[in-house]
C-alpha angles and dihedrals in degrees: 000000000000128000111222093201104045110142090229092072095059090041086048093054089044081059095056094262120148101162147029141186106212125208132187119229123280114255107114126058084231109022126173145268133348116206109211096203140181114221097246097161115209099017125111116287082243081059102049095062121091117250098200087060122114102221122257145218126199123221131190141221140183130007106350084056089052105036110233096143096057094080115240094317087095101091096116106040119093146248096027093177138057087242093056093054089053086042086056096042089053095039083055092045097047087047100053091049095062089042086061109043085053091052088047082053097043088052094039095054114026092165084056090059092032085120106024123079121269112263104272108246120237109199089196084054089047080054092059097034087060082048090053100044091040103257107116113036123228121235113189130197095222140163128149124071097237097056100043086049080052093056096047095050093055090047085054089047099053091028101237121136124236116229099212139335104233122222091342098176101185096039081116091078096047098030097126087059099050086047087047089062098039091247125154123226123216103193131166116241105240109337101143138166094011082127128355106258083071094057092115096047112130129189080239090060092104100041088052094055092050091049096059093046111273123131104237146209144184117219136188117212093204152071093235106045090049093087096051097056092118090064092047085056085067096058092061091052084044098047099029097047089228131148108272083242095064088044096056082057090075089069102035127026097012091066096047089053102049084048087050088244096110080108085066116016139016101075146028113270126137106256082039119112112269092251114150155163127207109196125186085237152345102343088223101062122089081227093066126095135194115247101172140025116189126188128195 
């Protein structure tokens, strides 16, 4: 559901923002709907999202999908380990390929079905199903090595792509895996020890990824970091060490290119949206302040 006058989207344009990606919370192994958005402040929510954007799903990993930081009220949710959310990605998956191998039967002879009843149609397996044939992109809260290597493994397994890891703190260790499967990685610049599966994540967490071959993005989780994404840029060049060219990258043409918009958005090239930002300075200097947002 998205609120068309929430205040965030004018402070996030006075920040410089054009563009998000929004994502719900992680509770559930397969959630629900991302919603990729301009910021047209002051339009219908219809009219904020863009229209260019494959849709989207979001998937979770690690401690918010099986509940270890809810305290002992937890008994009845599943799955309660790391092994049980792989058991449930690879349940979906089985399950959506055999929905759809009977509704490919069900098209392809239609004398054969003449007297049976049509194949009964799951709109959580047509979900999977766009995942597997590579309509509807996959966004997973992610952060430990070994379940994002899980993940990878079972994409490799069913043979569906994964849009992009989020937050994916400790990608750094397993980069040359994430870049093996084409994946993009969405990472924060140098958030640490706010809950325990985070306790490995270092401010070289992003350079490292691109150096290995990922394309990578730094996110914000958050409403009010959003519009502070062009000083997150300069940590990458800080911690990198990167050009301040490559950095700038984390918050422009990376994104687009992890949401497969890079065509349209995410830099400035003639046949692009007229999407831009005037600041008083360099972008990547805490001094600098944005004077101007434009959208289309």
């Amino acid at each position: 559901v998205m609120n068309s006058d929430d205040i965030t989207i004018y402070r996030q344009l006075a920040g410089g923002l054009t563009m998000a990606n929004i994502l719900h919370g992680s509770a559930n192994t397969i959630g629900g709907q991302n919603a990729v958005i301009k910021m047209r402040w002051g339009a219908t929510p219809e009219y904020l999202l863009y229209e260019n954007a494959m849709p989207g799903i979001k998937f979770a990993l690690g401690e918010n999908v099986k509940q270890s930081n809810w305290g002992d009220d937890n008994t009845t949710r599943y799955p309660q380990t790391r092994m049980g959310v792989e058991q449930i990605l690879r349940d979906a998956f089985t399950s959506a390929v055999e929905y759809q191998t009977e509704w490919n039967n069900y098209r392809n002879n239609k004398k054969k079905w003449k007297k049976k009843v049509p194949p009964r149609q799951d709109l959580e397996l047509d979900a999977l199903v766009e995942i597997w044939e590579g309509r509807r992109k996959s966004h997973c809260h992610s952060y430990r090595q070994d379940e994002i290597l899980m993940l990878v493994r079972v994409a490799q397994d069913f043979g569906f792509k994964i849009g992009t890891f989020q937050h994916v703190l400790e990608g750094y260790k397993i980069a040359e895996a994430i870049a093996e499967i084409g994946a993009g990685a969405s990472t924060f610049s140098d958030w640490w020890a706010y809950k325990y599966e985070v306790v490995d994540a270092i401010p070289y967490n992003g350079p490292l990824m691109e150096k290995a071959g990922v394309v990578v993005s730094y996110n914000s989780d958050s409403g009010e970091l959003a519009r502070r994404l062009n000083t997150e840029a300069a940590k990458a060049a800080k911690y990198g060490p990167m050009s301040r060219a490559d950095a700038f990258r984390f918050v422009t043409i990376n994104p687009a290119i992890q949401l497969g918009i890079d065509d349209k958005v995410g830099s400035l090239e003639k046949g692009k949206d007229a999407d831009f930002v005037i600041w008083s300075g360099d972008p990547l200097s805490m001094y600098s302040v944005c004077e101007q947002t434009w959208i289309d």
